[in-house]
C-alpha positions in Angstrom: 0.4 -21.0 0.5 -1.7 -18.6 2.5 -1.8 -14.8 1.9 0.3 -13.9 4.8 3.1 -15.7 4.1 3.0 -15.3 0.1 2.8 -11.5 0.9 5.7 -11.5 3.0 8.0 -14.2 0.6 6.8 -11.1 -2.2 8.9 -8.4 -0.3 11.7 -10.5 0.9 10.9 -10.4 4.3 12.0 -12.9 7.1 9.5 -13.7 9.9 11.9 -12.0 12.5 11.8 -8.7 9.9 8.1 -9.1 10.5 9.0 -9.4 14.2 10.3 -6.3 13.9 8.0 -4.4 12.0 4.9 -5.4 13.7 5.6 -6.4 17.1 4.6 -9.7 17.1 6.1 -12.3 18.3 8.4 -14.2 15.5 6.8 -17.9 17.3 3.4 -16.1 17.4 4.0 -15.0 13.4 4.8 -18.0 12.5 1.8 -19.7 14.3 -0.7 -17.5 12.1 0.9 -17.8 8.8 0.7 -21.6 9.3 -2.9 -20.9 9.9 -2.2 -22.6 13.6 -3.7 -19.4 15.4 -6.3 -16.4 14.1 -4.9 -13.0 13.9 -6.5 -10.3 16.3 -8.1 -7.0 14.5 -5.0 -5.4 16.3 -2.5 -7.7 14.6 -4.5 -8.0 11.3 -3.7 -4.4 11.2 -0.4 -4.3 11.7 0.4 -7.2 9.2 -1.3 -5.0 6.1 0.1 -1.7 7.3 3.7 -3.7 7.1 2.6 -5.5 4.3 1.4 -2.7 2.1 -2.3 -4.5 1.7 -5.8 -4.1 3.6 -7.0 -5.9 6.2 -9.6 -7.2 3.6 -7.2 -9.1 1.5 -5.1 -10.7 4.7 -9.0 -11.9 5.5 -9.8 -13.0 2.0 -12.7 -10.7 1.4 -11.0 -9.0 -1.5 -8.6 -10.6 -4.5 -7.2 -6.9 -4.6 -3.7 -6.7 -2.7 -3.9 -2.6 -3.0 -4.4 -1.3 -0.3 -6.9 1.5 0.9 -5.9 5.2 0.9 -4.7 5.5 4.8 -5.2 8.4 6.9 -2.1 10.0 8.0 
């Protein structure tokens, strides 16, 4: 199971919740968390803002799911 979707299974989250958080299209979601298209830097984004995670982890550069202290 990839990141994405493990994330999102963690917090209880439907792909059309996802829809909603993040703006991207629930047939587009679903496409990247079946690894069936890449996320953009935009979209990478937005998943680990709604996520609570870095872009890092989504990208497997990092084991660690914390995120990084945001600017508000």
């Amino acid at each position: 199971m990839n990141r994405l979707k493990q994330l999102r299974l963690e917090k209880k989250y439907t792909q059309i919740k996802m829809q909603m958080l993040t703006g991207i299209n629930q047939s587009d979601y679903s496409k990247l968390e079946n690894g069936k298209r890449y996320f953009t830097f935009e979209q990478c984004r937005k998943l680990a803002i709604a996520l609570d995670t870095s872009m890092d982890y989504l990208a497997e550069l990092t084991d660690e799911k914390k995120p990084y202290e945001r600017k508000r």
